[in-house]
Phi, psi and omega in degrees: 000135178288111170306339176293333174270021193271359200285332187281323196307313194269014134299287213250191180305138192228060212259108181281108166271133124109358169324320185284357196247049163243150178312128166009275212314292171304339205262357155281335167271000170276284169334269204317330185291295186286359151288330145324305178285329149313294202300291195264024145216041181027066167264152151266093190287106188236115168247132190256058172295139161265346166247128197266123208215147158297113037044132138309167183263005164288328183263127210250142176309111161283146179331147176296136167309327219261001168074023148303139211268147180312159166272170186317126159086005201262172197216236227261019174278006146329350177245357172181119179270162147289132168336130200257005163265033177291140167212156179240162189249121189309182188261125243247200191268138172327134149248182184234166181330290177327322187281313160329300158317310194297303196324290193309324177306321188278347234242117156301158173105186209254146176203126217254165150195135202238097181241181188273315198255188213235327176265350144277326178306341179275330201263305163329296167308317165284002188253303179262113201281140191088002159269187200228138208243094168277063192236152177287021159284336193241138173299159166324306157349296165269313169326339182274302160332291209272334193283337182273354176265317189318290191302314165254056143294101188326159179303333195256169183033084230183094156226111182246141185255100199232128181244057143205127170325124157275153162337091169349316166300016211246334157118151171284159179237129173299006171189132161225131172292137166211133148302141171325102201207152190307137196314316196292332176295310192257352146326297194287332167301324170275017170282348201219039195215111140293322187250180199289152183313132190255085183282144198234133162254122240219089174328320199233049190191111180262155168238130159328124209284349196272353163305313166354273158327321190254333176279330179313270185340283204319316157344287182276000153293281199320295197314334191244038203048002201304146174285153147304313172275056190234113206272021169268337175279351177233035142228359149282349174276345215238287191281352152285323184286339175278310159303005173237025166281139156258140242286008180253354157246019165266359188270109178262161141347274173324322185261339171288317179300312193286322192283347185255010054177056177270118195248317170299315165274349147318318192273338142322301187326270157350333184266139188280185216265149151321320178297331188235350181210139195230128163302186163197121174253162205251145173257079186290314172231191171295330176297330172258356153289343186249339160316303203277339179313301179338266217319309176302327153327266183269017188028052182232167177228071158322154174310328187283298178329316193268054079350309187263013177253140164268160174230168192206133172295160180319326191256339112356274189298287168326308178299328182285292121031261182269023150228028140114345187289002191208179203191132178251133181226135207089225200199330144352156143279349196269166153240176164262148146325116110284350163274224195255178202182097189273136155323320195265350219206027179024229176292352211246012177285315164356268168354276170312323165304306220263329173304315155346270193327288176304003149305282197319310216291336165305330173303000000 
Protein backbone atom coordinates (compact mmCIF):
# COMPACT_ATOMS: atom_id res chain seq x y z
CA UNK A 1 0.00 0.00 0.00
CA UNK A 2 1.31 3.51 -0.88
CA UNK A 3 1.07 5.43 2.23
CA UNK A 4 0.16 8.75 0.40
CA UNK A 5 -2.80 7.24 -0.68
CA UNK A 6 -3.67 6.05 2.85
CA UNK A 7 -5.47 9.38 4.06
CA UNK A 8 -8.43 9.06 0.69
CA UNK A 9 -8.63 5.17 1.34
CA UNK A 10 -9.61 5.68 4.91
CA UNK A 11 -12.67 8.67 4.20
CA UNK A 12 -14.44 5.95 3.41
CA UNK A 13 -15.61 2.22 4.13
CA UNK A 14 -12.28 0.41 3.71
CA UNK A 15 -12.06 -3.63 4.00
CA UNK A 16 -9.02 -5.56 3.76
CA UNK A 17 -8.70 -9.60 2.82
CA UNK A 18 -6.52 -12.04 3.67
CA UNK A 19 -4.60 -9.31 6.49
CA UNK A 20 -4.63 -12.28 8.59
CA UNK A 21 -2.55 -14.60 6.51
CA UNK A 22 0.54 -12.28 6.59
CA UNK A 23 3.46 -13.01 8.69
CA UNK A 24 3.52 -11.87 12.78
CA UNK A 25 5.91 -9.46 11.94
CA UNK A 26 4.24 -7.67 9.25
CA UNK A 27 0.75 -7.88 10.23
CA UNK A 28 1.98 -6.07 13.55
CA UNK A 29 3.38 -3.44 11.61
CA UNK A 30 0.18 -3.00 9.18
CA UNK A 31 -2.27 -3.29 12.48
CA UNK A 32 0.08 -0.91 14.73
CA UNK A 33 0.53 2.04 11.17
CA UNK A 34 -3.71 1.70 11.31
CA UNK A 35 -3.76 2.26 14.91
CA UNK A 36 -1.77 5.73 14.33
CA UNK A 37 -3.47 6.53 12.48
CA UNK A 38 -6.79 6.27 14.75
CA UNK A 39 -4.75 7.74 17.34
CA UNK A 40 -3.46 10.74 15.64
CA UNK A 41 -5.96 11.70 13.08
CA UNK A 42 -9.03 10.09 14.55
CA UNK A 43 -10.06 7.51 12.23
CA UNK A 44 -11.88 4.95 12.79
CA UNK A 45 -10.46 1.42 12.02
CA UNK A 46 -12.36 -1.52 12.36
CA UNK A 47 -10.94 -5.14 11.26
CA UNK A 48 -12.88 -7.78 10.01
CA UNK A 49 -10.56 -11.18 10.32
CA UNK A 50 -12.13 -14.35 8.90
CA UNK A 51 -9.46 -15.73 11.15
CA UNK A 52 -9.28 -15.44 14.88
CA UNK A 53 -5.56 -13.97 15.75
CA UNK A 54 -3.50 -12.32 18.72
CA UNK A 55 -4.51 -8.23 17.49
CA UNK A 56 -2.52 -5.57 19.32
CA UNK A 57 -3.91 -4.38 22.34
CA UNK A 58 -4.71 -1.08 20.68
CA UNK A 59 -7.40 -2.50 19.21
CA UNK A 60 -10.16 -2.74 21.44
CA UNK A 61 -13.39 -5.41 20.25
CA UNK A 62 -16.26 -3.86 19.51
CA UNK A 63 -19.63 -4.78 21.19
CA UNK A 64 -21.91 -8.49 19.81
CA UNK A 65 -25.09 -6.31 17.60
CA UNK A 66 -27.15 -8.82 19.99
CA UNK A 67 -25.35 -6.88 23.21
CA UNK A 68 -23.95 -10.27 24.23
CA UNK A 69 -20.56 -9.89 26.45
CA UNK A 70 -17.57 -11.32 24.66
CA UNK A 71 -16.30 -14.68 24.97
CA UNK A 72 -13.16 -15.00 26.84
CA UNK A 73 -9.92 -14.28 24.71
CA UNK A 74 -12.04 -13.39 21.80
CA UNK A 75 -10.51 -9.88 20.09
CA UNK A 76 -11.89 -8.28 16.87
CA UNK A 77 -13.95 -11.49 15.72
CA UNK A 78 -16.87 -9.94 17.28
CA UNK A 79 -17.22 -8.28 14.42
CA UNK A 80 -17.32 -10.94 11.97
CA UNK A 81 -16.80 -14.93 12.99
CA UNK A 82 -15.70 -17.43 10.54
CA UNK A 83 -18.26 -20.03 9.59
CA UNK A 84 -18.68 -22.60 11.95
CA UNK A 85 -18.74 -25.82 9.37
CA UNK A 86 -15.52 -25.16 7.78
CA UNK A 87 -14.04 -28.61 7.44
CA UNK A 88 -10.84 -29.85 5.59
CA UNK A 89 -10.35 -33.22 4.26
CA UNK A 90 -6.31 -34.59 4.74
CA UNK A 91 -4.44 -34.93 2.13
CA UNK A 92 -4.59 -38.27 0.16
CA UNK A 93 -1.05 -40.12 -1.13
CA UNK A 94 1.32 -37.62 -3.29
CA UNK A 95 -0.01 -37.57 -7.07
CA UNK A 96 1.85 -35.58 -9.78
CA UNK A 97 -0.04 -32.48 -11.83
CA UNK A 98 -0.98 -34.70 -14.66
CA UNK A 99 -3.26 -36.45 -12.24
CA UNK A 100 -4.71 -33.80 -10.85
CA UNK A 101 -5.03 -32.38 -14.52
CA UNK A 102 -7.11 -35.87 -15.46
CA UNK A 103 -9.61 -35.19 -12.35
CA UNK A 104 -10.57 -31.36 -12.97
CA UNK A 105 -11.20 -32.46 -16.96
CA UNK A 106 -13.63 -34.98 -16.15
CA UNK A 107 -15.07 -33.27 -12.74
CA UNK A 108 -18.82 -30.72 -13.69
CA UNK A 109 -19.30 -27.79 -11.56
CA UNK A 110 -17.43 -24.74 -10.52
CA UNK A 111 -13.74 -25.48 -9.27
CA UNK A 112 -10.27 -23.60 -7.31
CA UNK A 113 -7.21 -25.49 -7.19
CA UNK A 114 -4.77 -23.29 -4.93
CA UNK A 115 -0.64 -23.73 -5.95
CA UNK A 116 2.23 -21.73 -4.67
CA UNK A 117 4.12 -21.06 -8.01
CA UNK A 118 3.29 -19.01 -10.97
CA UNK A 119 5.06 -22.07 -13.02
CA UNK A 120 3.20 -24.69 -11.75
CA UNK A 121 -0.11 -22.89 -11.99
CA UNK A 122 1.03 -22.23 -15.37
CA UNK A 123 2.04 -25.73 -16.12
CA UNK A 124 -1.33 -27.00 -14.73
CA UNK A 125 -3.39 -24.42 -16.47
CA UNK A 126 -1.76 -25.98 -20.27
CA UNK A 127 -2.97 -29.52 -18.80
CA UNK A 128 -6.99 -28.53 -18.08
CA UNK A 129 -7.92 -26.55 -21.74
CA UNK A 130 -10.29 -24.02 -20.42
CA UNK A 131 -9.28 -22.82 -17.56
CA UNK A 132 -8.54 -19.32 -16.20
CA UNK A 133 -5.43 -18.41 -14.87
CA UNK A 134 -5.01 -16.24 -11.52
CA UNK A 135 -1.39 -15.48 -11.18
CA UNK A 136 0.97 -12.31 -10.71
CA UNK A 137 2.30 -13.44 -14.22
CA UNK A 138 -0.58 -11.51 -15.81
CA UNK A 139 -0.79 -7.50 -15.14
CA UNK A 140 -3.72 -6.09 -13.24
CA UNK A 141 -5.11 -5.30 -15.77
CA UNK A 142 -5.98 -8.65 -16.99
CA UNK A 143 -6.36 -10.23 -13.77
CA UNK A 144 -9.48 -7.71 -13.48
CA UNK A 145 -10.53 -9.33 -16.52
CA UNK A 146 -10.33 -13.10 -15.43
CA UNK A 147 -12.03 -11.70 -12.00
CA UNK A 148 -14.94 -10.79 -13.93
CA UNK A 149 -15.34 -13.80 -16.26
CA UNK A 150 -14.96 -15.85 -13.02
CA UNK A 151 -18.05 -14.09 -11.36
CA UNK A 152 -20.24 -14.44 -14.56
CA UNK A 153 -19.27 -17.76 -15.31
CA UNK A 154 -22.28 -20.17 -15.44
CA UNK A 155 -22.30 -22.65 -12.67
CA UNK A 156 -21.01 -25.42 -14.29
CA UNK A 157 -17.79 -26.15 -16.02
CA UNK A 158 -15.47 -23.75 -14.10
CA UNK A 159 -11.99 -24.38 -13.48
CA UNK A 160 -9.80 -21.62 -11.89
CA UNK A 161 -5.91 -22.13 -11.31
CA UNK A 162 -4.74 -19.79 -8.74
CA UNK A 163 -1.52 -18.63 -6.92
CA UNK A 164 -3.79 -15.88 -4.78
CA UNK A 165 -7.17 -16.31 -3.22
CA UNK A 166 -10.01 -14.84 -5.21
CA UNK A 167 -12.10 -12.10 -4.12
CA UNK A 168 -15.26 -13.53 -2.30
CA UNK A 169 -17.73 -11.34 -4.50
CA UNK A 170 -16.49 -13.71 -7.07
CA UNK A 171 -18.79 -16.70 -5.49
CA UNK A 172 -18.21 -20.55 -4.41
CA UNK A 173 -16.82 -23.24 -5.64
CA UNK A 174 -18.13 -26.46 -5.42
CA UNK A 175 -14.57 -28.00 -4.44
CA UNK A 176 -11.46 -26.23 -3.75
CA UNK A 177 -7.83 -28.07 -3.90
CA UNK A 178 -5.17 -26.47 -1.78
CA UNK A 179 -1.57 -27.18 -1.23
CA UNK A 180 -0.27 -28.11 1.88
CA UNK A 181 -0.04 -24.32 3.34
CA UNK A 182 -0.34 -22.52 7.01
CA UNK A 183 -3.90 -22.85 8.44
CA UNK A 184 -5.01 -18.89 7.97
CA UNK A 185 -4.27 -19.51 4.16
CA UNK A 186 -6.86 -22.60 4.22
CA UNK A 187 -9.13 -21.35 6.96
CA UNK A 188 -9.97 -18.67 4.07
CA UNK A 189 -9.99 -21.19 1.21
CA UNK A 190 -12.40 -23.14 2.87
CA UNK A 191 -14.39 -20.47 3.20
CA UNK A 192 -14.75 -20.48 -0.48
CA UNK A 193 -16.01 -24.48 -0.73
CA UNK A 194 -19.18 -25.76 -0.60
CA UNK A 195 -17.79 -29.00 0.00
CA UNK A 196 -15.05 -29.70 2.52
CA UNK A 197 -11.18 -27.93 1.40
CA UNK A 198 -9.80 -30.69 -0.18
CA UNK A 199 -5.74 -30.58 0.55
CA UNK A 200 -3.84 -32.30 -1.72
CA UNK A 201 0.23 -33.30 -2.03
CA UNK A 202 2.09 -32.97 -5.43
CA UNK A 203 5.22 -35.29 -6.24
CA UNK A 204 6.70 -32.49 -9.26
CA UNK A 205 5.18 -29.55 -6.61
CA UNK A 206 7.46 -27.99 -3.10
CA UNK A 207 5.70 -26.32 -0.39
CA UNK A 208 7.42 -23.25 0.31
CA UNK A 209 10.79 -23.88 2.78
CA UNK A 210 9.81 -20.69 4.78
CA UNK A 211 6.47 -22.35 5.47
CA UNK A 212 7.66 -25.10 7.05
CA UNK A 213 6.96 -24.52 10.73
CA UNK A 214 3.80 -23.12 10.40
CA UNK A 215 2.56 -25.65 7.79
CA UNK A 216 3.97 -28.30 10.48
CA UNK A 217 1.98 -26.88 13.19
CA UNK A 218 -0.99 -26.45 10.99
CA UNK A 219 -0.77 -29.99 10.35
CA UNK A 220 -0.58 -31.36 13.69
CA UNK A 221 -4.32 -29.31 14.32
CA UNK A 222 -5.70 -31.02 11.68
CA UNK A 223 -4.18 -34.76 12.74
CA UNK A 224 -6.30 -34.36 15.84
CA UNK A 225 -9.71 -33.52 14.08
CA UNK A 226 -9.42 -29.94 15.42
CA UNK A 227 -12.05 -27.30 13.05
CA UNK A 228 -10.05 -24.91 11.23
CA UNK A 229 -12.68 -22.30 12.12
CA UNK A 230 -12.79 -23.15 15.69
CA UNK A 231 -11.51 -19.78 17.22
CA UNK A 232 -10.00 -21.39 20.15
CA UNK A 233 -7.93 -23.75 17.79
CA UNK A 234 -6.69 -20.60 15.67
CA UNK A 235 -5.26 -18.78 18.57
CA UNK A 236 -3.67 -21.47 19.76
CA UNK A 237 -2.38 -21.92 16.29
CA UNK A 238 -1.43 -17.86 16.19
CA UNK A 239 0.30 -17.97 19.77
CA UNK A 240 2.51 -21.00 19.05
CA UNK A 241 3.52 -19.90 16.07
CA UNK A 242 4.48 -16.48 17.68
CA UNK A 243 6.10 -17.96 20.40
CA UNK A 244 8.44 -20.18 18.13
CA UNK A 245 9.90 -16.71 16.38
CA UNK A 246 13.12 -16.33 18.03
CA UNK A 247 13.07 -13.89 20.18
CA UNK A 248 16.10 -11.62 17.93
CA UNK A 249 13.66 -11.30 15.01
CA UNK A 250 10.91 -10.04 16.44
CA UNK A 251 12.44 -6.50 16.76
CA UNK A 252 11.60 -6.23 12.70
CA UNK A 253 13.04 -3.28 10.36
CA UNK A 254 9.27 -2.37 9.49
CA UNK A 255 8.48 -2.06 13.53
CA UNK A 256 11.87 -0.10 14.51
CA UNK A 257 10.93 2.25 11.47
CA UNK A 258 7.07 2.95 12.80
CA UNK A 259 8.33 3.46 16.51
CA UNK A 260 10.69 5.94 15.20
CA UNK A 261 7.70 7.47 12.81
CA UNK A 262 10.07 7.20 9.85
CA UNK A 263 6.62 6.76 7.42
CA UNK A 264 8.36 7.01 4.46
CA UNK A 265 10.95 4.26 4.75
CA UNK A 266 8.02 2.25 6.40
CA UNK A 267 6.50 2.39 3.35
CA UNK A 268 9.46 0.88 1.43
CA UNK A 269 9.66 -1.48 3.81
CA UNK A 270 6.28 -2.80 3.63
CA UNK A 271 6.38 -2.96 0.14
CA UNK A 272 7.73 -5.62 -1.86
CA UNK A 273 11.55 -6.07 -1.66
CA UNK A 274 13.89 -5.80 -4.27
CA UNK A 275 14.91 -9.28 -3.35
CA UNK A 276 12.02 -10.90 -3.87
CA UNK A 277 9.76 -9.22 -6.60
CA UNK A 278 10.90 -7.54 -9.53
CA UNK A 279 7.67 -5.40 -11.55
CA UNK A 280 8.15 -6.21 -15.29
CA UNK A 281 5.61 -3.48 -17.11
CA UNK A 282 3.84 -4.77 -20.33
CA UNK A 283 2.73 -2.22 -23.40
CA UNK A 284 -0.84 -3.60 -23.29
CA UNK A 285 -2.31 -0.03 -25.08
CA UNK A 286 -1.24 3.31 -25.93
CA UNK A 287 -1.72 3.84 -22.13
CA UNK A 288 1.01 1.24 -21.23
CA UNK A 289 3.04 2.62 -23.58
CA UNK A 290 3.35 6.03 -22.36
CA UNK A 291 3.69 4.40 -18.58
CA UNK A 292 6.31 3.08 -19.75
CA UNK A 293 7.88 6.10 -21.85
CA UNK A 294 6.93 8.12 -18.33
CA UNK A 295 8.76 5.56 -16.54
CA UNK A 296 12.22 6.09 -18.80
CA UNK A 297 12.01 9.30 -18.35
CA UNK A 298 11.58 9.57 -14.63
CA UNK A 299 12.20 5.91 -13.51
CA UNK A 300 8.80 6.40 -11.05
CA UNK A 301 5.57 4.63 -10.95
CA UNK A 302 2.38 4.90 -9.80
CA UNK A 303 -0.32 3.13 -8.47
CA UNK A 304 -2.36 3.47 -11.36
CA UNK A 305 0.88 2.93 -13.80
CA UNK A 306 1.38 -0.84 -12.27
CA UNK A 307 -1.86 -2.08 -13.81
CA UNK A 308 0.45 -2.66 -16.73
CA UNK A 309 3.03 -4.29 -14.40
CA UNK A 310 3.41 -8.18 -14.37
CA UNK A 311 5.69 -9.48 -11.40
CA UNK A 312 8.65 -11.84 -11.45
CA UNK A 313 11.07 -13.04 -8.91
CA UNK A 314 14.53 -11.68 -8.58
CA UNK A 315 15.94 -14.75 -10.52
CA UNK A 316 13.51 -14.60 -12.94
CA UNK A 317 13.89 -10.99 -13.68
CA UNK A 318 18.18 -11.93 -14.41
CA UNK A 319 17.28 -14.45 -16.14
CA UNK A 320 14.87 -12.44 -18.87
CA UNK A 321 17.73 -9.92 -18.69
CA UNK A 322 20.06 -12.15 -20.21
CA UNK A 323 18.01 -13.55 -22.77
CA UNK A 324 16.89 -10.26 -24.05
CA UNK A 325 12.87 -11.00 -23.09
CA UNK A 326 12.93 -8.08 -20.57
CA UNK A 327 15.19 -4.89 -21.01
CA UNK A 328 15.98 -2.46 -17.88
CA UNK A 329 15.73 1.19 -18.79
CA UNK A 330 16.71 4.17 -16.37
CA UNK A 331 17.88 3.77 -13.10
CA UNK A 332 14.41 2.34 -11.91
CA UNK A 333 13.45 -1.11 -10.73
CA UNK A 334 10.69 -1.96 -12.93
CA UNK A 335 11.96 -3.76 -16.34
CA UNK A 336 10.11 -3.65 -19.65
CA UNK A 337 8.81 -6.87 -21.53
CA UNK A 338 10.26 -7.45 -24.53
CA UNK A 339 9.05 -10.74 -25.05
CA UNK A 340 5.85 -12.53 -25.77
CA UNK A 341 3.11 -11.75 -23.21
CA UNK A 342 -0.60 -13.91 -23.60
CA UNK A 343 -3.63 -11.89 -22.40
CA UNK A 344 -4.62 -15.32 -20.62
CA UNK A 345 -2.02 -16.76 -19.30
CA UNK A 346 0.64 -13.61 -18.81
CA UNK A 347 4.40 -13.97 -18.39
CA UNK A 348 3.41 -18.10 -17.58
CA UNK A 349 2.71 -18.72 -21.15
CA UNK A 350 5.80 -20.74 -21.67
CA UNK A 351 4.68 -22.95 -18.99
CA UNK A 352 1.68 -23.38 -20.64
CA UNK A 353 2.86 -23.72 -24.06
CA UNK A 354 5.29 -26.94 -22.87
CA UNK A 355 1.98 -28.55 -20.99
CA UNK A 356 0.26 -27.96 -24.32
CA UNK A 357 2.99 -29.86 -26.11
CA UNK A 358 2.94 -32.43 -23.95
CA UNK A 359 -0.89 -32.93 -24.32
CA UNK A 360 -0.46 -33.36 -28.09
CA UNK A 361 2.27 -35.71 -27.64
CA UNK A 362 -0.16 -38.09 -25.20
CA UNK A 363 -2.84 -38.11 -28.03
Amino acid sequence: MDLPALPALLTRPLLLEGLETLSPGRRGAVTALLADAATLFGWTVILLPAYETVWSGLFRPLPLPSGLPLPSGAAMSAVAHAPADLQITPPGPPMFLAELAAQLRILPGRHLVMLHSRASAGRLAGMVPGSLLLSSSLCRAHLAQRMTEIAAHPAQGLTVIATTLPATPMGLFDRVYHLLAPLPHLAEAAALSRSPLQLIQLHDVAVPPAWAQATQLTMDLLSQGQSPSDPQVQRHYAEQLQAAIPQRNRSLPSQQLRSQQQYASLASELAAQRGSAVPVLIALDAEGQQVIETYRERSWLSSRDLRYAAWITSNEAQQALRSGEAKQTGSGWALVWQGRYDPNYGLAWPYVEQALAANDEHE
